[in-house]
Backbone as CSV, one residue per row, in Angstrom:
resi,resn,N_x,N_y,N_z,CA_x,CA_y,CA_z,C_x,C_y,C_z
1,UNK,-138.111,154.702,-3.894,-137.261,153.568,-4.340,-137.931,152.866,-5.505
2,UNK,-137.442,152.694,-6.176,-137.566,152.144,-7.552,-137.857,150.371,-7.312
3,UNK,-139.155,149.489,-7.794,-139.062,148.579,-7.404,-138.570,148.017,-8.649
4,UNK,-137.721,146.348,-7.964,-136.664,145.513,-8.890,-136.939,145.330,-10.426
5,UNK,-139.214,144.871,-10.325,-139.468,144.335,-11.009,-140.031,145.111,-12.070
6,UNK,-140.472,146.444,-11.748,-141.175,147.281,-12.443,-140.195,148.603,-12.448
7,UNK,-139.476,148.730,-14.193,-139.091,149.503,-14.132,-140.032,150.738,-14.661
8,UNK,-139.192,152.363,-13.648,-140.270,153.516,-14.351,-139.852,153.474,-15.627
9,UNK,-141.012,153.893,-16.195,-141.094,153.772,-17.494,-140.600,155.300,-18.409
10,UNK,-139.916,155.178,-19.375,-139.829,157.200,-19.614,-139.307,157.085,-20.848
11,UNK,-138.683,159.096,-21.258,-137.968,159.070,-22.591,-136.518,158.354,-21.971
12,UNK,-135.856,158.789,-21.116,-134.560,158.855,-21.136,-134.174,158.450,-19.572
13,UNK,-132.485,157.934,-19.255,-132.181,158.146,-18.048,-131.846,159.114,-17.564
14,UNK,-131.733,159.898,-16.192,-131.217,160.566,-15.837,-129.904,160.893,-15.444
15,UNK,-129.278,161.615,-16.367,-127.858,161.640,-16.057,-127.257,161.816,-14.518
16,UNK,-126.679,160.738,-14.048,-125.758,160.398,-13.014,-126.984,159.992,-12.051
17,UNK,-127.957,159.932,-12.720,-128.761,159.323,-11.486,-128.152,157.866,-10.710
18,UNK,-128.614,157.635,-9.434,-128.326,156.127,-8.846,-129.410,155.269,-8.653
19,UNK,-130.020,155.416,-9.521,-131.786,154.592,-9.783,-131.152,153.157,-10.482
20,UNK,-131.793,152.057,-9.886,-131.023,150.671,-10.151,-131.704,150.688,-11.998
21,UNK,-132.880,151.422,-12.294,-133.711,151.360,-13.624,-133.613,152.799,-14.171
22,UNK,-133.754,152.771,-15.290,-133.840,154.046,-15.854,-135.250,154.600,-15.206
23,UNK,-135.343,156.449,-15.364,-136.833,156.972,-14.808,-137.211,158.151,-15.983
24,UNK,-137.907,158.375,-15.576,-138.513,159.068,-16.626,-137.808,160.934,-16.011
25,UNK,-138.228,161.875,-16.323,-137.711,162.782,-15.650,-137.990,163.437,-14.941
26,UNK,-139.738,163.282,-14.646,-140.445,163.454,-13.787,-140.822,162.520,-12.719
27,UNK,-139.933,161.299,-12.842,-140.183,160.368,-11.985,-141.629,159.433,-12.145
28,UNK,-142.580,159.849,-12.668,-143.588,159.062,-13.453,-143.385,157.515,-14.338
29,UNK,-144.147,156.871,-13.923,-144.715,155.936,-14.684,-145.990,155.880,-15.559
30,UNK,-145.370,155.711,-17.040,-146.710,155.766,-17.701,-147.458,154.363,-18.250
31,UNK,-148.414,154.379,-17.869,-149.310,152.942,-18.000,-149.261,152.521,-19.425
32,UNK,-148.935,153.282,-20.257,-149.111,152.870,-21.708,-147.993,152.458,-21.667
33,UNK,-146.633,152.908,-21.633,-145.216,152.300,-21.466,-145.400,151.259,-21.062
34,UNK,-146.047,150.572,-19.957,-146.072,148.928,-18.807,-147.219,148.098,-19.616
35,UNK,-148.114,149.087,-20.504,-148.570,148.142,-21.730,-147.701,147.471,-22.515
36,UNK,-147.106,148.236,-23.225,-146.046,148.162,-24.236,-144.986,146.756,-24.135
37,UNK,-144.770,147.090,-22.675,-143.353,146.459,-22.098,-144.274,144.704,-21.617
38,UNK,-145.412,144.908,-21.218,-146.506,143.498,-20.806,-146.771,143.133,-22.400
39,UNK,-147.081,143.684,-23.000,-147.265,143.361,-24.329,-146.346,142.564,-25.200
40,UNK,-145.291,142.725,-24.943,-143.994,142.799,-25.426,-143.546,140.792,-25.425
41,UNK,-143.845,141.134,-23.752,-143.273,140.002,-23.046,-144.213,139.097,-23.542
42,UNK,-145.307,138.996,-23.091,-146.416,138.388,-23.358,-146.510,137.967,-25.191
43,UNK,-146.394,138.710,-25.838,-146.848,138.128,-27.359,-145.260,136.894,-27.705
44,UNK,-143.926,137.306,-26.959,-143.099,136.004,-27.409,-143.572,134.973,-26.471
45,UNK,-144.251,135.040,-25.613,-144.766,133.572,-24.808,-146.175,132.769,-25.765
46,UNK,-146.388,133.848,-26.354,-147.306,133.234,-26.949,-146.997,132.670,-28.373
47,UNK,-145.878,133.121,-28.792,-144.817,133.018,-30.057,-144.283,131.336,-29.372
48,UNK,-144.005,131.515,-28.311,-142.787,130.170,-27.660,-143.879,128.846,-27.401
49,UNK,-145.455,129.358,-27.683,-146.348,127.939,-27.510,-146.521,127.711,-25.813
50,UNK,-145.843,128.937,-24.944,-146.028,128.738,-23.284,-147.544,127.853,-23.495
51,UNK,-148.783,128.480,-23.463,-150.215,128.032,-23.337,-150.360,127.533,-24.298
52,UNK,-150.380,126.106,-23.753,-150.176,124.777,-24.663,-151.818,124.470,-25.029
53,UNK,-152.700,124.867,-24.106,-154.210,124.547,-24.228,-154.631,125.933,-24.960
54,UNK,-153.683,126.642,-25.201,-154.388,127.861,-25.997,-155.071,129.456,-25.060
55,UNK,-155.310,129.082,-23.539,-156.005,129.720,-22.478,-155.416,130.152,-21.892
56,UNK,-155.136,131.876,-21.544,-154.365,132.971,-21.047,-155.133,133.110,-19.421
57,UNK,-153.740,133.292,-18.994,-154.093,133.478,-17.295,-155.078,134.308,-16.943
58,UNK,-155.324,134.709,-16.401,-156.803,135.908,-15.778,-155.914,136.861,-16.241
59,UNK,-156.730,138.087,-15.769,-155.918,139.266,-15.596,-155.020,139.652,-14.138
60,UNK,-155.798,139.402,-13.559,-154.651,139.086,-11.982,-153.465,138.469,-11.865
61,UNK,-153.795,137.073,-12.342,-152.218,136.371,-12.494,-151.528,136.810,-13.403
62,UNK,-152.163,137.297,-14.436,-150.974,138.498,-15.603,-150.338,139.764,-15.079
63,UNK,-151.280,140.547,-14.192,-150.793,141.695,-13.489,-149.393,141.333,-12.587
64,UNK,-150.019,140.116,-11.833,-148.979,139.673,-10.985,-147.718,139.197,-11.140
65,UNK,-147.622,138.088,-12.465,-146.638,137.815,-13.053,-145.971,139.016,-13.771
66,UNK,-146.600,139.963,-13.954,-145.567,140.608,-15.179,-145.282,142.290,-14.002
67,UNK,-145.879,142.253,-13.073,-145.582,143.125,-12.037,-146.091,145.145,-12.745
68,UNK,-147.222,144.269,-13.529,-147.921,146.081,-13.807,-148.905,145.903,-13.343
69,UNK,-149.839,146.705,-13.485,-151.422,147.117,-13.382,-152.019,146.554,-13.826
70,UNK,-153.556,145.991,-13.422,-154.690,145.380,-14.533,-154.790,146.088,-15.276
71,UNK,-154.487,147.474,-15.618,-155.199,148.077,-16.412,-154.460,148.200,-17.592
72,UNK,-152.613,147.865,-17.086,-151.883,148.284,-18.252,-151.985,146.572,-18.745
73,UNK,-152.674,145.429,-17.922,-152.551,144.344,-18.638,-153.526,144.250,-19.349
74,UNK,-155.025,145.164,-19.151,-155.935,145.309,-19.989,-155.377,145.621,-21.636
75,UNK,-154.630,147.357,-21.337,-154.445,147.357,-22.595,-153.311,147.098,-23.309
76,UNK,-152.287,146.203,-22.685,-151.602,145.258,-23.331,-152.418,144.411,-24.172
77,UNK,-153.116,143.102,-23.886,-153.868,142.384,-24.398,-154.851,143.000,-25.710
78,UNK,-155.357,144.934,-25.281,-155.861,145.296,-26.209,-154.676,145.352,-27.579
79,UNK,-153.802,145.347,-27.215,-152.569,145.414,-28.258,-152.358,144.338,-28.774
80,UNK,-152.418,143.073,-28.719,-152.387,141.845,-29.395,-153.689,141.654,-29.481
81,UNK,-154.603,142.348,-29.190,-156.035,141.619,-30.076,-156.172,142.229,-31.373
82,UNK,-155.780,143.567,-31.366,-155.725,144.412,-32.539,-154.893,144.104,-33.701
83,UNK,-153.482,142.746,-32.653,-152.787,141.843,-33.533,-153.384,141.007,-34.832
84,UNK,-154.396,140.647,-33.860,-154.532,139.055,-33.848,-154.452,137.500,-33.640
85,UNK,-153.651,138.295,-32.425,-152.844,137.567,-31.756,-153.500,136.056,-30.515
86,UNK,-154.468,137.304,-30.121,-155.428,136.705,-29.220,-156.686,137.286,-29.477
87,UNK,-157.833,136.360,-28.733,-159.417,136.696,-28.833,-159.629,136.571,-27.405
88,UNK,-160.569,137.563,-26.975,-161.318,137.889,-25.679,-162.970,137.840,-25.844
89,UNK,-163.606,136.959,-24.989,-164.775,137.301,-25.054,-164.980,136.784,-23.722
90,UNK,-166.818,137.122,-23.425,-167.143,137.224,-21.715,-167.461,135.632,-21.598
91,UNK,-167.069,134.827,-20.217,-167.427,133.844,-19.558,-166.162,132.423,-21.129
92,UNK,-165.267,132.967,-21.607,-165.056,131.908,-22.336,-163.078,132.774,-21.944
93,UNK,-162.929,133.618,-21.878,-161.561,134.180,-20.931,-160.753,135.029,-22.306
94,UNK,-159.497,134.877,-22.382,-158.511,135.420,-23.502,-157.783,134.292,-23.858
95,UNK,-157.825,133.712,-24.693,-156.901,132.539,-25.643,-156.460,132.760,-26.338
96,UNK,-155.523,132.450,-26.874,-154.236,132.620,-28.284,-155.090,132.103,-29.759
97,UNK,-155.618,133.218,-30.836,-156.195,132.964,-31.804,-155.602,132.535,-33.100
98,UNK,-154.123,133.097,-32.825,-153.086,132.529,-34.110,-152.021,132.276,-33.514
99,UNK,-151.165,131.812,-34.487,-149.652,131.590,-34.202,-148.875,132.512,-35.389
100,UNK,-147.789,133.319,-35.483,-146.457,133.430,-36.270,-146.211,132.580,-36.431
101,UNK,-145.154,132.279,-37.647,-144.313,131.632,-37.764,-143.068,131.513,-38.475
102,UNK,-142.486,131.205,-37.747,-140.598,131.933,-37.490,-139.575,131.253,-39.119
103,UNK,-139.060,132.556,-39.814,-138.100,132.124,-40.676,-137.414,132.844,-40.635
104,UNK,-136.515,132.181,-40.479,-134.970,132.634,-39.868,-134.303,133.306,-41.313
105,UNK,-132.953,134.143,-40.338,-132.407,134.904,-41.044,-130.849,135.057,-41.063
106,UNK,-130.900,133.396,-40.382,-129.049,133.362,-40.416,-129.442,132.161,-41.143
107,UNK,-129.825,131.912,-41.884,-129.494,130.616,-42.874,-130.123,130.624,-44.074
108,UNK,-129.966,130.493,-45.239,-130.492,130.511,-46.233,-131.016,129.062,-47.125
109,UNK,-132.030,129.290,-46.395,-133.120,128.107,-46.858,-134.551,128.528,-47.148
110,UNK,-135.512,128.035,-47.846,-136.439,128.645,-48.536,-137.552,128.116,-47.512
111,UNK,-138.913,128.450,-48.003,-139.969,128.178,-47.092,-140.570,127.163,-46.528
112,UNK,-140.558,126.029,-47.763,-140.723,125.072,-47.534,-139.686,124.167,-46.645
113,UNK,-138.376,124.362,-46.490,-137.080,123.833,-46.008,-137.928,124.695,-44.100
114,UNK,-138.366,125.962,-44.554,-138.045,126.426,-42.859,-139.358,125.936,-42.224
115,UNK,-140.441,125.830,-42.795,-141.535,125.064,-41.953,-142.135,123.983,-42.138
116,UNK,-141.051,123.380,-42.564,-141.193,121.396,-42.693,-141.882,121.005,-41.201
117,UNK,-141.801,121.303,-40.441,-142.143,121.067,-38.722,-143.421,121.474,-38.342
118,UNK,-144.151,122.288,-39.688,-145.875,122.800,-39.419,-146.760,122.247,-40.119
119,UNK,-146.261,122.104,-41.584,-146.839,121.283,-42.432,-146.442,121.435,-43.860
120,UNK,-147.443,121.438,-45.045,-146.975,121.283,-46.224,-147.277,122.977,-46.963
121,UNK,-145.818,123.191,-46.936,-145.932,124.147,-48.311,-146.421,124.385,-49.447
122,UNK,-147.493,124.937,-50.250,-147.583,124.735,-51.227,-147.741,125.892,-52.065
123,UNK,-147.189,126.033,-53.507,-147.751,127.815,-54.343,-148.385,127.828,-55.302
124,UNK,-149.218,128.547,-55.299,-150.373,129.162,-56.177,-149.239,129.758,-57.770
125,UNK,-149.078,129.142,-58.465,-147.797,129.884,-59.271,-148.494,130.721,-59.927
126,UNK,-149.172,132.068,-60.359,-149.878,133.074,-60.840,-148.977,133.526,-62.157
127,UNK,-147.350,133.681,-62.302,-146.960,133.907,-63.334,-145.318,133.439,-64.015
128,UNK,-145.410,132.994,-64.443,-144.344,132.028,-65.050,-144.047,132.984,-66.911
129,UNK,-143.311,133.512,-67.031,-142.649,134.479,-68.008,-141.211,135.020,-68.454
130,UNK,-140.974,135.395,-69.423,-139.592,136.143,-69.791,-140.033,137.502,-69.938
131,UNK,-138.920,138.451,-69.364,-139.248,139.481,-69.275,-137.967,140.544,-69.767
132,UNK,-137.950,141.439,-70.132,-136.889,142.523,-70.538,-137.233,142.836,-68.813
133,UNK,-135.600,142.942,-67.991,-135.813,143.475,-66.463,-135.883,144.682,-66.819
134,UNK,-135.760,145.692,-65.434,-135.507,147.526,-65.416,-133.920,147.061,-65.425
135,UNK,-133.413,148.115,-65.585,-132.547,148.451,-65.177,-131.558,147.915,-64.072
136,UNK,-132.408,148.342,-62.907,-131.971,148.013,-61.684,-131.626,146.641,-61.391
137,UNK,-133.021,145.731,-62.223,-132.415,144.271,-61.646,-131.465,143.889,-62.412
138,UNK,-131.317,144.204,-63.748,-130.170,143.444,-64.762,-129.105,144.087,-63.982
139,UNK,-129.019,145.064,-63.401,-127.387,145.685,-62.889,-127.010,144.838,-61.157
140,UNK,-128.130,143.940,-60.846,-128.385,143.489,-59.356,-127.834,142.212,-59.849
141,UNK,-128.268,141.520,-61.093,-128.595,140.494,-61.932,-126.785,140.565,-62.316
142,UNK,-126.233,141.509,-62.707,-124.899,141.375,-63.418,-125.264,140.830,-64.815
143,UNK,-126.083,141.235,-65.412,-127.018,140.671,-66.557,-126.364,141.937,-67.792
144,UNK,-126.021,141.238,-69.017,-125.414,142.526,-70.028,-127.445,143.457,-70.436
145,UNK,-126.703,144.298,-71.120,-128.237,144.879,-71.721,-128.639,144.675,-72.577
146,UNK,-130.547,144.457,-72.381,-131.163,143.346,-73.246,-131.495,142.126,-73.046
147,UNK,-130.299,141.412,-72.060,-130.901,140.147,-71.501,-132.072,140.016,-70.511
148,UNK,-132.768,138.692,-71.210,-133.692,138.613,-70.589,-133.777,138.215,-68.945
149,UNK,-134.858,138.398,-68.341,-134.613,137.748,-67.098,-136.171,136.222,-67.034
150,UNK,-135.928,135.100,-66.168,-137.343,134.850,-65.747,-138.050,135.316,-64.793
151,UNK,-139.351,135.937,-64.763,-140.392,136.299,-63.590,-140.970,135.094,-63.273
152,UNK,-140.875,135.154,-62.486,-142.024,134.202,-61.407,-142.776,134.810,-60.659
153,UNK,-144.192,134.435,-60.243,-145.167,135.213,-59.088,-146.056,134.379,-58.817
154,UNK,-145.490,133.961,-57.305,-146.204,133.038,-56.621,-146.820,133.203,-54.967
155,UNK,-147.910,133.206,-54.765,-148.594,133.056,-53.637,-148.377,131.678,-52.673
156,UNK,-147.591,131.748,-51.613,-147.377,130.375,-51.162,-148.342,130.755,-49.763
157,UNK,-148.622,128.724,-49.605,-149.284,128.931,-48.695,-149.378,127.987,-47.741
158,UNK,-149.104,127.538,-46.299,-148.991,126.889,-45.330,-150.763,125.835,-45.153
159,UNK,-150.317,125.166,-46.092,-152.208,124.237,-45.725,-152.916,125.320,-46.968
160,UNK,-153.566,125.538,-45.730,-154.996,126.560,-46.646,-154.960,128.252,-46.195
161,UNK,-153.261,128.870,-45.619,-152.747,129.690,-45.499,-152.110,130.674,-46.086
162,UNK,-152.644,131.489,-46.975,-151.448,132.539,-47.400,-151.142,132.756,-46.453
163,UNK,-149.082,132.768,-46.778,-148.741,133.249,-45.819,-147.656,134.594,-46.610
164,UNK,-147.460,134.226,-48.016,-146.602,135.525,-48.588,-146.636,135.566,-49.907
165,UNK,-146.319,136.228,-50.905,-146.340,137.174,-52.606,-144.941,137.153,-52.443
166,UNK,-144.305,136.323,-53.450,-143.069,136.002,-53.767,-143.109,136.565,-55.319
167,UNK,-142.017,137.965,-55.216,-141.581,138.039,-56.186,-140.790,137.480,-57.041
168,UNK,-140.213,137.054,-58.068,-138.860,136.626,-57.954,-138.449,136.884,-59.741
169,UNK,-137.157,137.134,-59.809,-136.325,137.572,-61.018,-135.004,136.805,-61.273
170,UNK,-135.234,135.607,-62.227,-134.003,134.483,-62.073,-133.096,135.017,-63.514
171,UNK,-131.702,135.000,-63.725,-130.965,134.872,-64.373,-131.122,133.877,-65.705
172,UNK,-131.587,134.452,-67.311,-131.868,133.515,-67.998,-131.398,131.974,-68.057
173,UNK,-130.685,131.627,-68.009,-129.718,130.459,-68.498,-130.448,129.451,-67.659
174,UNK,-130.693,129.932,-65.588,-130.560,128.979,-65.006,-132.704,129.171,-64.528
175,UNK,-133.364,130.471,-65.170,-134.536,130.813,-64.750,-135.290,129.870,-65.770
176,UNK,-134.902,129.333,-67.071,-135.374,128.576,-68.173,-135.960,127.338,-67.841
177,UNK,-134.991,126.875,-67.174,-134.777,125.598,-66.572,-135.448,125.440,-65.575
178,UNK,-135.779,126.354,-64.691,-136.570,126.011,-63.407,-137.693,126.148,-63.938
179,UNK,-138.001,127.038,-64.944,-139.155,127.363,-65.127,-139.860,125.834,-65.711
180,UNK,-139.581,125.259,-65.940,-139.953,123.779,-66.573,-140.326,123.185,-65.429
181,UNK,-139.513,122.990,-64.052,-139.960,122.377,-62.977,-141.059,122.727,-62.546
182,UNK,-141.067,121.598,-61.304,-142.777,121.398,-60.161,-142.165,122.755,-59.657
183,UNK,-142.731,123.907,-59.658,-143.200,125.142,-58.761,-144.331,125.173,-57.718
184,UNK,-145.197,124.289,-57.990,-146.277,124.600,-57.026,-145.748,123.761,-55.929
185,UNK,-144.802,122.699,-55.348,-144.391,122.055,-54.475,-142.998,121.963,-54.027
186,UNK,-142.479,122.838,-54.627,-140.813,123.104,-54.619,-140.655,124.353,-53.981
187,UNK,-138.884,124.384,-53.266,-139.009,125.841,-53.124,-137.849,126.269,-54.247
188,UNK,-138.077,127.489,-54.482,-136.988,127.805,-56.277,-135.468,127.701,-55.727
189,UNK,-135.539,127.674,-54.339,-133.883,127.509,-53.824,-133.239,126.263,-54.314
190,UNK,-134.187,125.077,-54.108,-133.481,123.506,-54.163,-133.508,123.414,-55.734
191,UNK,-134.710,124.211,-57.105,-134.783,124.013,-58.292,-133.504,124.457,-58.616
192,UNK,-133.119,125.825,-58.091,-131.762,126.175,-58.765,-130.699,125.971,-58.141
193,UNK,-130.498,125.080,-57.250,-128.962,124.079,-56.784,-129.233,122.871,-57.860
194,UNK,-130.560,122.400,-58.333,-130.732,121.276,-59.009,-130.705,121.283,-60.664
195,UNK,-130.343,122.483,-60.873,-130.391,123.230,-62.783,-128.875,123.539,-62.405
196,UNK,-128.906,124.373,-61.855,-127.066,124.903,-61.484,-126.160,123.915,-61.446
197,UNK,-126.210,122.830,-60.700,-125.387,121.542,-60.468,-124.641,122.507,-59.253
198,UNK,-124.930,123.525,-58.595,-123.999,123.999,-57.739,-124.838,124.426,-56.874
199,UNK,-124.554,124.642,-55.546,-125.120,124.875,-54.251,-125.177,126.483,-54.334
200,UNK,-126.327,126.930,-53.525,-126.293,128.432,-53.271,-125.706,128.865,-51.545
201,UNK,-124.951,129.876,-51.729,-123.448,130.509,-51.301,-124.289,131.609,-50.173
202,UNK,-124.391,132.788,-51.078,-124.788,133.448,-49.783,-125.792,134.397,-50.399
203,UNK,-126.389,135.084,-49.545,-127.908,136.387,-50.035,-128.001,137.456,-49.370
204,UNK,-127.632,138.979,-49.997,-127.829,139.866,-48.920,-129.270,140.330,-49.189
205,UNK,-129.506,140.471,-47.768,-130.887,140.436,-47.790,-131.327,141.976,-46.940
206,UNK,-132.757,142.438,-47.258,-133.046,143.672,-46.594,-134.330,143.490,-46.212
207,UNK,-135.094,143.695,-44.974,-136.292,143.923,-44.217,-137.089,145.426,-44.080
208,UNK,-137.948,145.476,-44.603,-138.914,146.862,-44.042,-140.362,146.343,-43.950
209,UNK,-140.714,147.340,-43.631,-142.018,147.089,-43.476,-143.287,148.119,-44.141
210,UNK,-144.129,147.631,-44.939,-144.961,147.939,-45.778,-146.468,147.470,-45.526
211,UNK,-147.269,148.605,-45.933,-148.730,148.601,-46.243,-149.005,147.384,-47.332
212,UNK,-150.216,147.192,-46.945,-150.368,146.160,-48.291,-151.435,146.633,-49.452
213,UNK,-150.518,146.813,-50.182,-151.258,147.495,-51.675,-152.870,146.332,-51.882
214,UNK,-153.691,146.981,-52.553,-154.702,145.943,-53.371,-154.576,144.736,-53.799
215,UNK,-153.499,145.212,-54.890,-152.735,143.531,-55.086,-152.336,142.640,-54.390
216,UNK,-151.854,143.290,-53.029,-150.912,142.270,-52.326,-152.273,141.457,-51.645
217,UNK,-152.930,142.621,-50.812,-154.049,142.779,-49.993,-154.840,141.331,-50.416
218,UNK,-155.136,141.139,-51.998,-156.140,140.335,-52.270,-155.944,139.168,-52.643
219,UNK,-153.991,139.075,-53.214,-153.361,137.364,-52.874,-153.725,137.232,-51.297
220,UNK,-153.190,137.606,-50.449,-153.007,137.239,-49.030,-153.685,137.617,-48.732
221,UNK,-155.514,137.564,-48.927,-156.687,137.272,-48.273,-156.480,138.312,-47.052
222,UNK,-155.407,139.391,-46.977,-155.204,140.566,-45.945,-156.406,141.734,-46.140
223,UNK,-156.621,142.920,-45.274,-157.023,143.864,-45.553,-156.279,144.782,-46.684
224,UNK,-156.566,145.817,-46.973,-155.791,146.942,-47.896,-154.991,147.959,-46.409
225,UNK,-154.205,147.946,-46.868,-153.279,148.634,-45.843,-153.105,148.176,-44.414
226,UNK,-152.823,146.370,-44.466,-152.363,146.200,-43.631,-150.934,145.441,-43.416
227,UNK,-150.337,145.874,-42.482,-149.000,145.628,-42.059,-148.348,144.586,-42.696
228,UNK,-147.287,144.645,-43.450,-146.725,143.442,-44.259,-145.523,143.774,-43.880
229,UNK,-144.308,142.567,-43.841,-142.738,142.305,-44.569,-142.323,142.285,-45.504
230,UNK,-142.173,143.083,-45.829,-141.168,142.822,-47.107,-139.617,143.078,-46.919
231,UNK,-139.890,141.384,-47.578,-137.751,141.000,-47.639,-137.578,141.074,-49.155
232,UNK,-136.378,142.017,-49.354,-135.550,141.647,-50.723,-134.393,141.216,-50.277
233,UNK,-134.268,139.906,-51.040,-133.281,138.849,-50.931,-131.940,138.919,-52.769
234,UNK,-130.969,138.683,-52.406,-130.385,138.605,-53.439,-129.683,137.743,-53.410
235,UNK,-129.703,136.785,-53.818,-128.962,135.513,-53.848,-127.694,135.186,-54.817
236,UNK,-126.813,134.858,-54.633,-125.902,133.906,-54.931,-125.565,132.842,-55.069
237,UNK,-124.992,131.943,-56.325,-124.458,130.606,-55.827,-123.152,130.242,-55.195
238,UNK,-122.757,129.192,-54.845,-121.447,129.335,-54.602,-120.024,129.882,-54.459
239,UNK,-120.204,130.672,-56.329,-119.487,130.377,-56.893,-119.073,132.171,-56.692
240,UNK,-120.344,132.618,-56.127,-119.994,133.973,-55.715,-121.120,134.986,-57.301
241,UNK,-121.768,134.254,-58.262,-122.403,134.972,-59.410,-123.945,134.865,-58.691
242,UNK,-124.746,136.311,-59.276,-125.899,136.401,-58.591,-126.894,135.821,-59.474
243,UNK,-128.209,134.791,-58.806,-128.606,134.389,-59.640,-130.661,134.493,-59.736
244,UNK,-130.570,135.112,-58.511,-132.267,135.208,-57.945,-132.310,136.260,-57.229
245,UNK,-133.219,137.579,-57.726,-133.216,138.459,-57.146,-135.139,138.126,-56.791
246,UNK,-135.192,138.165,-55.134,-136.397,138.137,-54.768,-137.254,139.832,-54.273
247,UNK,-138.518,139.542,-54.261,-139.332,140.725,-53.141,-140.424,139.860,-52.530
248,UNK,-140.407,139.414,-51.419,-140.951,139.004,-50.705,-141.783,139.834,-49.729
249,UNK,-143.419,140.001,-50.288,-144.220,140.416,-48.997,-144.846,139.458,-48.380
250,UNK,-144.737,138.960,-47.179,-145.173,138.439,-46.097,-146.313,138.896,-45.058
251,UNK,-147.118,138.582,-44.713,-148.029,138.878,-43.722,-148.109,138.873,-42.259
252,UNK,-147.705,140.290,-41.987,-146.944,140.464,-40.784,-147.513,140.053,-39.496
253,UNK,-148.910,139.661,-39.973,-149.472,138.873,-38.386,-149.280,137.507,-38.580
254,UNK,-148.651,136.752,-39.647,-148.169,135.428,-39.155,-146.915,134.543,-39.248
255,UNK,-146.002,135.935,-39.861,-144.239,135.620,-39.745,-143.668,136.422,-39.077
256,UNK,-142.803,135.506,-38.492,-141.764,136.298,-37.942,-140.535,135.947,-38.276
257,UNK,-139.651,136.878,-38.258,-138.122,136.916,-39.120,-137.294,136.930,-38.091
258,UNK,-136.178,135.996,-37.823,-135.639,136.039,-36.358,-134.222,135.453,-36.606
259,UNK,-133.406,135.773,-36.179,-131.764,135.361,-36.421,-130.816,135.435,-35.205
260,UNK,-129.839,134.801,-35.263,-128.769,134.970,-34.462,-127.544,135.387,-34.567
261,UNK,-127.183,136.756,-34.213,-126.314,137.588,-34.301,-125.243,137.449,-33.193
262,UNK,-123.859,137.626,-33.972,-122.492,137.816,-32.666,-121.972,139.316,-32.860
263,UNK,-121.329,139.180,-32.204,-120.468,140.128,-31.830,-118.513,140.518,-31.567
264,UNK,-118.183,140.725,-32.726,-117.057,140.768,-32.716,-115.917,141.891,-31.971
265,UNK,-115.725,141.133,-30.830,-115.163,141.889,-29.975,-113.873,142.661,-30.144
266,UNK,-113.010,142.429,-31.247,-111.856,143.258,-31.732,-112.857,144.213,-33.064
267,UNK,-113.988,144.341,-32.941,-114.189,145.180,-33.927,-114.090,146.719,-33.477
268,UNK,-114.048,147.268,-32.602,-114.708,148.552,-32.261,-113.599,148.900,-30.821
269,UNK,-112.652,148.122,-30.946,-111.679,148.248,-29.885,-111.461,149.894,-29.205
270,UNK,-111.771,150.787,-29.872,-111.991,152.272,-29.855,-113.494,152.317,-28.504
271,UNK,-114.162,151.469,-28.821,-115.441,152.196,-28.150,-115.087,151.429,-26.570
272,UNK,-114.665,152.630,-25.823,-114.561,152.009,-24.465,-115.510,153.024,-23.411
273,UNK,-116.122,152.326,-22.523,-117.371,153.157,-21.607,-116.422,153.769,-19.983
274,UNK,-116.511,155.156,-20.616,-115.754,155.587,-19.614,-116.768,156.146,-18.344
């Protein structure tokens, strides 16, 4: 019998099985899977601020609460130390060594707007220029050929935090103008509702995830080839014309990108579970 709390862990379910959990197909549980799944749970409690003093339960009361093994709570924990998530050492226990921090992805507001609640934003502005774009961005840009674009390249940073390498490629007319403004204390979202005279509309935006080149590596005080975000953002104003094409690498041990998604129930009226 399959217990409530611990499901077996596997590739796949078994077709027509009556197992209340999916099983593996050998009926096995694998300890690295109940890592994975303790791991899992455990790094958004530590995301949600649960351990307010910073100090993680034993390993017993973790086994117990999360209903695996010490051993898969061992190397759970080895999985967020390798984060950075947490630090372990003898006679002082496992405590939470960093925090993420969360910018959302159903609203379009800039960095400084999303972690007003941690402290003060501020950017390193590294390059302020006119540039002949490629190709690609003047055609992203809706830009004729030949026009210029503005570059910007800025290192922002939470306190005394890199936290990301902001690319960014503004539309001459309205990139001129910002470019004159406070950059090191602004975010370029509110400069260009404030040059535009018009509010910004909407941004399709894309997430992957990337190594961090030398360059990136040595703004954001990161290793060389370690785990980054990168968002390209394309922005719009109002009015529906594109006016800021971003590349945003972020440092994947201290953001997290998080949104709230629906579900439109006359969409897919076809997909019924027979």
């Amino acid at each position: 019998m399959v217990d409530s709390h611990t499901p077996d862990s596997g590739a796949s379910v078994v077709p027509g099985a009556d197992a209340e959990f999916p099983r593996s197909l050998d009926g096995r549980r694998v300890r690295a899977d109940d890592a994975r799944r303790f791991a899992d749970l455990l790094r958004r409690q530590v995301h949600d601020g649960v351990f307010v003093d910073g100090a993680l339960p034993s390993e017993t009361k973790l086994a117990a609460e999360f209903h695996v093994s010490r051993n898969a709570v061992r190397e759970g924990l080895d999985i967020l130390r390798a984060e950075n998530l947490i630090v372990r050492a003898p006679k002082v226990g496992t405590r939470v060594s960093g925090r993420r921090f969360e910018h959302g992805l159903d609203a379009l507001v800039g960095l400084k707007e999303t972690l007003r609640d941690y402290g003060t934003v501020r950017n390193e502005v590294r390059v302020v220029t006119e540039i002949e774009p490629p190709p690609t961005v003047a055609r992203r840009l809706e830009l004729d050929p030949g026009a210029p674009v503005v570059y910007i390249e800025r290192v922002r940073y939470l306190g005394d935090l890199p936290l990301s390498l902001d690319l960014t490629y503004l539309v001459p007319d309205i990139g001129s103008q910002v470019a004159k403004r406070d950059l090191v204390h602004n975010d370029i979202f509110a400069l260009i509702e404030t040059v535009a005279g018009e509010p910004l509309g909407s941004a399709s935006v894309a997430v992957e995830a990337v190594s961090a080149d030398a360059h990136s590596a040595a703004n954001l005080h990161a290793p060389e080839g370690a785990a980054l975000l990168l968002l390209e953002r394309l922005t719009r104003l109002e009015s529906g014309r594109p006016v800021d094409l971003e590349y945003i690498r972020m440092r994947g041990d201290r953001m997290t990108l998080r949104g709230n998604l629906s579900r439109d129930s006359g969409a897919f009226p076809e997909w019924k579970v027979q």
